[in-house]
N, C-alpha and C positions, 0 to 999 in steps of 0.2 A: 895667489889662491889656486891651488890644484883643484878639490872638490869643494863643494861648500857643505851639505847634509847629507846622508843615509836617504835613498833614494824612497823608504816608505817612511821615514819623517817627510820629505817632499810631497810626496801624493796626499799626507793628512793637517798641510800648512796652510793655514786657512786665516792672517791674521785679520783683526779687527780691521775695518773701516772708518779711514778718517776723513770726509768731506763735509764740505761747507754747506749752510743748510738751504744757501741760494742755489745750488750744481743747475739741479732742473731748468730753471729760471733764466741762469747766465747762459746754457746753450739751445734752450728754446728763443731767447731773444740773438742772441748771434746768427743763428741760422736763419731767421725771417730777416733779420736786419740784411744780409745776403743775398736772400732770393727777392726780396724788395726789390734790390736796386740793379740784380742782374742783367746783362744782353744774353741771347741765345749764343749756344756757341757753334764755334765755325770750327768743319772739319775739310781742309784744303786737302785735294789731291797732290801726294808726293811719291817722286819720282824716286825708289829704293833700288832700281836698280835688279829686283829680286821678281822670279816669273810668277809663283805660287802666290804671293801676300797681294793685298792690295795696302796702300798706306795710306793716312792721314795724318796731315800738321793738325795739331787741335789745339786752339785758343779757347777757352773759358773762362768766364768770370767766376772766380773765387772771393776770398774775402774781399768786404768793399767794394765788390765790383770791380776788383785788381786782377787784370790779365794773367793767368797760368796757361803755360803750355804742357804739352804730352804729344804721344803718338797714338793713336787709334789703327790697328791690324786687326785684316780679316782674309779668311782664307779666300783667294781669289776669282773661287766661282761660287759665292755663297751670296744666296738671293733670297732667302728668307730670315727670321729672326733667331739671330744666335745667345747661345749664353755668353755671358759677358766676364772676365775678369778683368776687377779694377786694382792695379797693383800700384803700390807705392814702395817707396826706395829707401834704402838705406844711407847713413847719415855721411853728409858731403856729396853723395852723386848726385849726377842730373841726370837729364833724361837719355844722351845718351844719343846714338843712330839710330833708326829702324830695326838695320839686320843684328844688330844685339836684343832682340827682343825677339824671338822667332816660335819659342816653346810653346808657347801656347795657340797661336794661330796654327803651326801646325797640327794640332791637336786636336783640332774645325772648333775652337772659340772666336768669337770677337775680343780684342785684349784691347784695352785703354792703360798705357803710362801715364802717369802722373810724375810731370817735373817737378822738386821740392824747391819754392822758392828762396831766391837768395844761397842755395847750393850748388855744387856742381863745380868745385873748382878744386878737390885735393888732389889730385893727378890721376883720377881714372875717370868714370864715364862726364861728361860734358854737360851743364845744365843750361837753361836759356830764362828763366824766368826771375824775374827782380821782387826782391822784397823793399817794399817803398816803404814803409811805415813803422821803420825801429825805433825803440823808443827814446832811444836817445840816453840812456840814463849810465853808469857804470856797468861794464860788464865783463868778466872772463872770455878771453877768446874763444869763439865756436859759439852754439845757438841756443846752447842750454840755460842761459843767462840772462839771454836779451830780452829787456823788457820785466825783468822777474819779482820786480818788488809790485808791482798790480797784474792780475790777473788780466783784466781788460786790453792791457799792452803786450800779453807775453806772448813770445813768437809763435809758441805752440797752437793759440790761440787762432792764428791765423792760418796755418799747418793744417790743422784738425777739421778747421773751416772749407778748404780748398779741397778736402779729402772727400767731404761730404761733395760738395759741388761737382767734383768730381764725376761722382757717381750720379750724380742729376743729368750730367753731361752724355754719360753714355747712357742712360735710359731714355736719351732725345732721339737717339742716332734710329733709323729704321733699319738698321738689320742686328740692331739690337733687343731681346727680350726682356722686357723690365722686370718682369718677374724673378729673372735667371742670372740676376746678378751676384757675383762675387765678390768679396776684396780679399786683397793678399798682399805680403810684403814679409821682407827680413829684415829684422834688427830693427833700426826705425821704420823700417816700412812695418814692421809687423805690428809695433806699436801704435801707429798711425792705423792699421785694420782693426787692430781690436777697437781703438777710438771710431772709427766709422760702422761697427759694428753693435755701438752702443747709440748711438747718433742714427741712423738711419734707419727708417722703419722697412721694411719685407724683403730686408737681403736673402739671397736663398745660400748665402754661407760665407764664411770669414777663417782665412788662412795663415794666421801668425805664425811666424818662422823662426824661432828666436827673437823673441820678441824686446825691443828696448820702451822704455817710459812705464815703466811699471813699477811702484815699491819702489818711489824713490829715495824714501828716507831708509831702508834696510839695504840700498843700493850703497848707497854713501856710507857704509857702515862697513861695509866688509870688502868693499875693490876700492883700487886708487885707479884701474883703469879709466883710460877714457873711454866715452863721455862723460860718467858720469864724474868723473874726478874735476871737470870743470866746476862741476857744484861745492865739493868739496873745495876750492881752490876762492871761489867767490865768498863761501861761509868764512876762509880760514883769512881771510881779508875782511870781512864788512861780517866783523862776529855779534852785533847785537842783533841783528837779521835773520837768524835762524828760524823764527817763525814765522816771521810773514813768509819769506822763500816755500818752505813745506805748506804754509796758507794756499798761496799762490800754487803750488805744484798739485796740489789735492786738485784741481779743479781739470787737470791734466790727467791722473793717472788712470793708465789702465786699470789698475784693481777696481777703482769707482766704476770706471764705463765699462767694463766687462761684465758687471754687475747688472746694467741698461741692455745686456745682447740679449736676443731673441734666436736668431739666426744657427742650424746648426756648424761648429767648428772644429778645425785639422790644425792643433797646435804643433811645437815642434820645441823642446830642448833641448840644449848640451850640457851633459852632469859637470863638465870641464870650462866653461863658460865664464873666462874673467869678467868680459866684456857687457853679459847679459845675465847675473848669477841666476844659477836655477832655481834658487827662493823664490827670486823677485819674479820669474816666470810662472812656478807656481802660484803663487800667491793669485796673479790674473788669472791663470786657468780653475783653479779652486772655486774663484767666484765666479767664474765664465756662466750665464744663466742662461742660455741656449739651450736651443731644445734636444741637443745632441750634444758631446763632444768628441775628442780623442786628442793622445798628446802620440807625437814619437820622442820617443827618449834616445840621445846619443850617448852613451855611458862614456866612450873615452874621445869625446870629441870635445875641439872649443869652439869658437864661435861661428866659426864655420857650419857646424853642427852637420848634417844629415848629407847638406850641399845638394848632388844630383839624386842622393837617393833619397832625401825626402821630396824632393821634386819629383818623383817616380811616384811615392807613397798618393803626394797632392793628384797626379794623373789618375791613380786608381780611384782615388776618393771623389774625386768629381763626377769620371763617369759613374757613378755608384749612386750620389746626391744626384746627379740631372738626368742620367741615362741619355748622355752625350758626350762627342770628342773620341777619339781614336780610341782602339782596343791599347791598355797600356801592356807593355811586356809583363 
């Protein structure tokens, strides 16, 4: 797939919405069932090595009360309450070292990573955090699968959970502002903000990056890439299953929880985008119901999309949204 549509077909793709009539229901009860049973989380001082940051190991209790790790950075003479971005990661990495993460603290934010558990092993950044509770059932290799014939088992389920937690976690921190929180993330990470962005009430903004878990049945329709070709590869094996999978994935999709945003947002797509098609992105920013939005469009980029310079665009846009963080070029 070189392009997928005419860029103002994209801007006016708007399709139907298909969820389950429990949505509400299944993640108001996940998310209490979570903060039930949480411990407060712990931000250990670690030694990065780097003069400007200060660093934190950060354990918190994500789904079930199950341990996630992340890094917590903040500029290193910052004494009062800073805004916060809570980023999440792209699909297979972990968390990664400290000094891979510098952008934003330079930037005078406090920044919270979010390790995705059970990831962190394709041969780039390094993850630490265990996913205990798959479901055990058949699956397609990779995460898109696991768990997918019931919603209540699917990994994303757990994902979306820890994302929310997440951000509970840095709204505990004191040089944190709870008001002035962010999420962000590319590709799955992005899809993982827009889901925390639907889930979590008085985010001050939500920064999907090319975003993945969106429009997953118009996903499967027109790319064999992966990830989402894992789907197709489970369908094209366990073919009487095609609906409960799309069942099960509705309860997932960004288009639903983009639907649930409040929060203003700085989208981001690539017209070129095997891997994230631009439908599917639009289709979540279409329903994005935020009280602002904006997309960047990379007309001949793939998945990569913007890279540093929409990470330039995210810099402007933030000092703009909070009237904080460094003058951007």
């Amino acid at each position: 797939m070189l392009v997928d549509w005419p860029l103002d077909r994209l801007r006016d793709y708007l399709p139907a919405r298909t969820e389950p009539a429990d949505f509400d229901d299944f993640w108001t009860e996940t998310l209490a069932q979570a903060r039930a049973i949480g411990t407060p989380p712990r931000f250990d001082p670690y030694d990065a090595g780097l003069a400007t940051v200060r660093v934190y190991d950060v354990t918190f209790a994500g789904f079930a009360g199950q341990p996630v790790r992340g890094w917590f950075l903040v500029p290193r003479d910052a004494t009062g309450p800073l805004p916060c971005v809570v980023e999440y990661l792209g699909y297979g990495r972990g968390r990664g070292l400290p000094h891979e993460w510098l952008t934003w603290s330079a930037a005078g934010y406090a920044h919270l990573v979010m390790d995705t558990r059970g990831q962190g092993s394709n041969g780039s950044l390094a993850g630490d955090t265990a996913d205990p509770d798959p479901a055990g059932g058949p699956q397609t290799p990779g995460f898109m699968t696991r768990g997918i014939a019931d919603p209540v088992h699917y990994y994303y389920r757990r994902v979306f959970t820890d994302a929310v937690r997440a951000v509970d976690a840095a709204r505990s921190h004191p040089l944190v502002d709870p008001e002035r929180v962010v999420v962000a993330g590319i590709s799955q990470g992005g899809g993982i903000a827009i889901a925390a962005g639907g889930l979590v009430d008085g985010l001050a903004g939500v920064m999907p990056d090319v975003p993945f878990l969106c429009h997953h049945r118009r996903a499967t329709e027109i790319t064999d890439a992966q990830p989402y070709g894992e789907l197709v590869t489970y369908l094209k094996t366990h073919r009487h299953s095609v609906e409960r999978v799309f069942t099960t994935l509705s309860y997932f999709d960004g288009v639903n929880l983009a639907a649930r945003a409040s929060a203003p947002a700085l989208f981001s797509v690539a017209l070129m985008d095997a891997i994230c098609p631009p439908s599917t992105v639009f289709a979540a920013y279409n329903h994005y119901a935020g009280a602002s939005k904006e997309i960047g469009v990379w007309p001949y980029n793939g998945h990569e999309g913007g890279a540093a310079f929409q990470q330039r665009e995210q810099l402007r846009w933030l000092r703009d949204l909070l009237g904080a963080g460094a003058p951007a070029a």
